[in-house]
N, C-alpha and C positions, 0 to 999 in steps of 0.2 A: 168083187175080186180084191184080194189082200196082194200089194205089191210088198215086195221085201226087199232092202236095200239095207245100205251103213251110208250114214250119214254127219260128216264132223265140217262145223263152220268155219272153224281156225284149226289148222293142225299144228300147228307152231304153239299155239295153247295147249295141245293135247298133252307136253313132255317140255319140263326144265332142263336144262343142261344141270348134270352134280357140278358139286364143288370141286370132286375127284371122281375119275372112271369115266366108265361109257355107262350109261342106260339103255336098254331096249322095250321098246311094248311092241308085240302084236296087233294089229288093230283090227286084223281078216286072213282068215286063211281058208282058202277052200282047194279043190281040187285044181285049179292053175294059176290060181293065183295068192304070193303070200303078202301081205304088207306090212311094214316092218319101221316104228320110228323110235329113230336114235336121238340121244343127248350124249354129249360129247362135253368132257369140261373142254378149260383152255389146256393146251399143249400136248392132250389123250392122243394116242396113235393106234391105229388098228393096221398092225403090221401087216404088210406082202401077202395076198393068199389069192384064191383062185374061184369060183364060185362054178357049179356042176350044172348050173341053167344060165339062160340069159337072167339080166337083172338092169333097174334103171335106178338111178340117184335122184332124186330132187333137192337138191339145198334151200333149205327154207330158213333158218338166222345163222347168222355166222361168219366166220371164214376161215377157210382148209387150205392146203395142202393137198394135193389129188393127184396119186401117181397113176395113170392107165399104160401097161405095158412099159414103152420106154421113153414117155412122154410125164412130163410135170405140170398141173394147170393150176390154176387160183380159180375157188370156188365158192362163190359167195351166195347170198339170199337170191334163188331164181336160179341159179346152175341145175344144170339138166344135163346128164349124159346115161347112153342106152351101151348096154356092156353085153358084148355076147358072151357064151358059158367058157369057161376056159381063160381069162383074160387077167394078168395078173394087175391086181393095184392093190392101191394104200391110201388112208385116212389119216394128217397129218392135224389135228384143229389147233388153230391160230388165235382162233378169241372162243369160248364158248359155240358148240355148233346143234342145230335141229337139223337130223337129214333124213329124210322120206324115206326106204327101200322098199322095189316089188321085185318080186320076185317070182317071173314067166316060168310058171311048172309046163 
């Protein structure tokens, strides 16, 4: 029997922050599930917006800025928040960021 999986040992190695911008890779998508890692240089904002599923964060280097609705948090290596679909926020990066996204089809 062939098991099939995605398998990465560092995600934080999977994606550099640029020097300028955001980066994104893909890393899986299938039918409910997408995952999704960012590089964020220093001071990149991914303004205000909304997202049509739930979705989760994982901050894995860095530190942000994280607006969720009408609340501000500090979000460093190991931050973790589950965002249901509909929930307005913001990516503010502070130093250079790697951050996880899945995204619950």
């Amino acid at each position: 029997m062939t098991t099939t999986y995605t398998h990465f040992s560092d995600l934080a190695k999977e994606t550099q922050p640029p020097d300028k911008g955001i980066l994104s890779r893909t890393l899986y998508n299938d039918d409910r599930l997408k995952v999704v890692l960012f590089g964020y240089a220093h001071a990149e904002e991914l303004s205000e917006h909304t997202a049509s599923m739930p979705a989760v964060l994982h901050f894995l280097q860095g530190e942000a800025k994280l607006t969720l609705g009408d609340d501000t948090l500090e979000a460093r290596p190991g931050t973790w928040v589950h965002m249901p679909a509909g929930l307005r926020h913001s990516i503010q990066a502070k130093t250079p960021v790697v951050m996880l996204l899945l995204l619950l089809k």
